[in-house]
C-alpha positions as CSV (number, residue, x, y, z in Angstrom):
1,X,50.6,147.3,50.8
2,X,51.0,147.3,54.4
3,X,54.0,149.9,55.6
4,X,56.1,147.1,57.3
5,X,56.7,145.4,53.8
6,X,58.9,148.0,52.7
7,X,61.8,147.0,54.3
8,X,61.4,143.4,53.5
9,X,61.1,144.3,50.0
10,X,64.4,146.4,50.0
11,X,66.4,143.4,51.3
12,X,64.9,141.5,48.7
13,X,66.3,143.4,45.4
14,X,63.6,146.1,45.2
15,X,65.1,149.5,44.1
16,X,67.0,151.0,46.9
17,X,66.2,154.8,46.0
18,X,62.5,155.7,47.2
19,X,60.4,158.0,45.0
20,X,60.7,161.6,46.5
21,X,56.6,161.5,47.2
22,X,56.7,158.4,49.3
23,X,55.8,158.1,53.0
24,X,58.7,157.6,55.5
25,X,58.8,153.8,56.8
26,X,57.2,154.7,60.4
27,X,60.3,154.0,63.0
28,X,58.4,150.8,64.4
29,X,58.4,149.1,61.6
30,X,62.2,149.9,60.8
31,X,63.8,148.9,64.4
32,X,62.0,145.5,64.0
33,X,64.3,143.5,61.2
34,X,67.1,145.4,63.0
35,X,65.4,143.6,66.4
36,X,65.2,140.5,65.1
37,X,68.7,139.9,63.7
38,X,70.3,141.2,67.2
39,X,68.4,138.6,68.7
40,X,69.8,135.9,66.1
41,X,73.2,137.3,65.9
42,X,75.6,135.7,68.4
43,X,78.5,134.8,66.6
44,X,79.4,137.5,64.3
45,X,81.0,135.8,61.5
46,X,83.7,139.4,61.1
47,X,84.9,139.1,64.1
48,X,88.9,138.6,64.6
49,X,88.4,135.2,66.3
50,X,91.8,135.0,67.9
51,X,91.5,138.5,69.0
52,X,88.2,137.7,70.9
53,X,89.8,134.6,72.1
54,X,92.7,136.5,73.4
55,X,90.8,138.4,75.3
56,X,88.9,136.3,77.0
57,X,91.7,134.8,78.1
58,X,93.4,137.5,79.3
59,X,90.1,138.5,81.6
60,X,90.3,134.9,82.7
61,X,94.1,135.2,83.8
62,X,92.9,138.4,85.7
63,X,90.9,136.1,88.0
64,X,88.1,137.9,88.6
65,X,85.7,135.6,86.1
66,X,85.7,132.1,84.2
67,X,86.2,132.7,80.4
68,X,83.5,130.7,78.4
69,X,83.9,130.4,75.1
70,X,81.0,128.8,72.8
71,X,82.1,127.9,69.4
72,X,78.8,127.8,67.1
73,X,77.4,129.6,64.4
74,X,73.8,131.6,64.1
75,X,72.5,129.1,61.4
76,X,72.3,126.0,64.3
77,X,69.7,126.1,67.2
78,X,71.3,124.5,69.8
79,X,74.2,127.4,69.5
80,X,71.1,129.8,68.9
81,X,69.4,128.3,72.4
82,X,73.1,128.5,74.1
83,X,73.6,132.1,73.6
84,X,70.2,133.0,74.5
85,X,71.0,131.5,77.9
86,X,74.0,133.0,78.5
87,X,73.1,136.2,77.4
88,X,69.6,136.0,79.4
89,X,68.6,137.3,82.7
90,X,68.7,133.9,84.1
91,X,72.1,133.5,83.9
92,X,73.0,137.0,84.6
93,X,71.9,137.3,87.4
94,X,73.2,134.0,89.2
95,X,77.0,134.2,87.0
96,X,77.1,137.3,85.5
97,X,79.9,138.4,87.9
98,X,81.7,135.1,88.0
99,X,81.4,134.3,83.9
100,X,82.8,136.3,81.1
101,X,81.4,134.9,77.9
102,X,82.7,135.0,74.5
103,X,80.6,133.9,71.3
104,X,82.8,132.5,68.2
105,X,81.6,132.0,64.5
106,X,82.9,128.3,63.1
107,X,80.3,128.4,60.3
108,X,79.5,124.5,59.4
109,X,82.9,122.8,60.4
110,X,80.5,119.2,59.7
111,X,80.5,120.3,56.5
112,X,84.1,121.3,55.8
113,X,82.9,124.8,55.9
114,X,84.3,125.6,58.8
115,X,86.2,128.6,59.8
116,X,88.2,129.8,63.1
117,X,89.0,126.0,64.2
118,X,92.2,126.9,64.9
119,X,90.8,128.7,67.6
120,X,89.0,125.0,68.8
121,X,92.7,123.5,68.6
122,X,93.9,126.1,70.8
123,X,91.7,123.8,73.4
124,X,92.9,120.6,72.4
125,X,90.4,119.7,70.0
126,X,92.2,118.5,66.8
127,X,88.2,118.7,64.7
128,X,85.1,119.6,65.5
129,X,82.1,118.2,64.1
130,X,78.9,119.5,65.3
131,X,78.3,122.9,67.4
132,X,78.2,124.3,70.0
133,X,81.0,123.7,71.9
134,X,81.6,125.2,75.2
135,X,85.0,125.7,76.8
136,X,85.2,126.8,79.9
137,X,88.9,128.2,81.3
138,X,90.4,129.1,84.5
139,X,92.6,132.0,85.7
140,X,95.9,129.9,84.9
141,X,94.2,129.0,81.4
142,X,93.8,125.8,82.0
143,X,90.0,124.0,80.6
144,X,88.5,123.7,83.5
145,X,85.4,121.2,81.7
146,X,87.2,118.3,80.0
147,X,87.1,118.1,76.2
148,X,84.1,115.6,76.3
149,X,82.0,117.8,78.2
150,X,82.6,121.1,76.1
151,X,82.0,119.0,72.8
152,X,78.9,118.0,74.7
153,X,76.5,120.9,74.5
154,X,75.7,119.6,70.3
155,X,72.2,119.3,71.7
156,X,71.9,122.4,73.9
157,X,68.2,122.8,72.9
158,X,66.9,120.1,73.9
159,X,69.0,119.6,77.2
160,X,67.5,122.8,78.3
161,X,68.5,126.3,79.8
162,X,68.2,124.6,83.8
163,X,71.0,121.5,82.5
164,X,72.9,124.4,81.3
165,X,72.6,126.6,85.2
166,X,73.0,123.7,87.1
167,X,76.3,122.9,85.1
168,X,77.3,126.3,85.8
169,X,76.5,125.9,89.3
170,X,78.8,122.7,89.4
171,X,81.5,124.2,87.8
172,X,81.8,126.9,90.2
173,X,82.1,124.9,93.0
174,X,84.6,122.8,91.6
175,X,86.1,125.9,90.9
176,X,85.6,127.2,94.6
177,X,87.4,124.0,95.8
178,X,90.7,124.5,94.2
């Protein structure tokens, strides 16, 4: 059995206590599940939405960057293809100094699994029903996107990570105007 399967087969039920003659996993093969789920794992489903919320906020009312906040969940694409965007160098380097983002879980709201939509109403939006969703807020709180336009990004993936820069792009220079 190749060394690498080890792991798998401990997430998958095996016995969790290894027989005291056994190999150790080798270190490449144990960062890699670890690797893989960071990369996957945007919107932690145990975080304290309305703290996270909160605090983006409260960078935003500190004026020094736009809060956006992306409502989605790790199981859908689009919010998977949106948060590798805006967590990739792209982005960081042409807004990281002018965008603070925040990631929030809303599991399947389309489903009436949903969870933290009260943190959605906070922006006007009485239901949600598809993700992502990305809210974009000023210094004084205000949305600086309108509701249609945040509800828009449903097909992130396919709209691709340059619709997504040059929206960025726009909404800091409307935001340069005021």
């Amino acid at each position: 059995m190749p060394l690498c399967l080890a792991p798998l087969l401990l997430a998958a039920g095996a016995p969790q206590a290894a027989p005291a003659a056994a190999a150790p996993v080798p270190e490449v093969c144990q960062a890699a599940p670890r690797k893989a789920e960071a990369a996957t794992h945007f919107y932690p489903a145990e975080a304290d939405a309305r703290v996270a919320v909160d605090a983006a906020l409260a960078d935003a009312a500190s004026g020094h960057r736009t809060a956006l906040i992306v409502f989605g969940a790790d199981w859908c694409h689009d919010s998977r293809a949106l948060a590798r965007w805006l967590t990739g160098e792209a982005f960081k380097a042409r807004f990281g100094a002018r965008y603070g983002v925040t990631f929030i879980d809303v599991g399947k709201p389309q489903t009436g699994q949903g969870r933290n939509l009260d943190q959605v109403a906070r922006f006007g939006v009485r239901s949600l029903k598809s993700t992502p969703a990305l809210f974009a807020i000023g210094a004084r709180g205000k949305l600086l996107s309108g509701k249609r336009d945040a509800l828009s990004w449903r097909n992130a993936d396919s709209r691709g990570e340059a619709a997504l820069l040059a929206w960025l792009d726009a909404l800091a220079a409307k935001r340069a105007q005021h």
